[in-house]
C-alpha positions as a printed Julia matrix, in Angstrom:
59×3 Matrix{Float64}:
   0.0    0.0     0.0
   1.35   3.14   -1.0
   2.13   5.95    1.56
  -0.26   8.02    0.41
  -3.23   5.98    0.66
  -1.97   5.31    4.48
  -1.78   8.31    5.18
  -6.1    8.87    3.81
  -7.05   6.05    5.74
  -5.04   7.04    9.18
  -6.06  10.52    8.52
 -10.29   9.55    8.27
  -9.98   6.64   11.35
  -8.25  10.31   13.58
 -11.33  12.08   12.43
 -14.08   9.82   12.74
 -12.22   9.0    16.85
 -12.32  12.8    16.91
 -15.88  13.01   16.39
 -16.84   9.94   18.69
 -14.77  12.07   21.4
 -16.29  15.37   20.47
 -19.72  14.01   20.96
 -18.93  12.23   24.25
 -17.36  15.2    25.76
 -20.97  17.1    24.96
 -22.97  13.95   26.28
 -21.41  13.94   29.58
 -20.37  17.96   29.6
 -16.81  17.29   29.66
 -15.54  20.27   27.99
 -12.11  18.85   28.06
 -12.89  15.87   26.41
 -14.83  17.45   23.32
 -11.84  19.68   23.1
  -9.76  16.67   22.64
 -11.95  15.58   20.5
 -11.83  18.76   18.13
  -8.09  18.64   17.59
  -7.97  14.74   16.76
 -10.82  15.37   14.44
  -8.82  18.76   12.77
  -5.98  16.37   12.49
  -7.43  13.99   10.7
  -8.24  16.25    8.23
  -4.97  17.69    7.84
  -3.52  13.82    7.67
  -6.06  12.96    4.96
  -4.98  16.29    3.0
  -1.32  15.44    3.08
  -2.28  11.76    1.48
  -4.24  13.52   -1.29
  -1.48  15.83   -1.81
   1.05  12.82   -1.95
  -1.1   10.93   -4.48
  -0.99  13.71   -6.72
   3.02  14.23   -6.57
   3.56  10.28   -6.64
   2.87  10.7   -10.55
């Protein structure tokens, strides 16, 4: 698997823990927690980004 493909699927499994943390920070009011959950989610994005980027300077 190419490097750039890890880094799309490591990138969307950050943001969709970043959202499950987000979302049980607000269930239980732990602003902490949903804060947490923000940044993992943000990067994830930025992860998944870099792999598109990469796929397009592999050719």
């Amino acid at each position: 698997m190419k490097p750039s493909t890890k880094d799309q699927i490591a990138g969307k499994l950050h943001e969709m823990k970043g959202k499950v943390k987000e979302k049980a920070g607000q269930v239980t009011n732990n602003p902490d927690l949903a804060a947490e959950g923000q940044v993992e989610k943000l990067a994830g994005k930025i992860q998944k980004k870099v792999g598109q980027l990469e796929k397009v300077f592999e050719k």
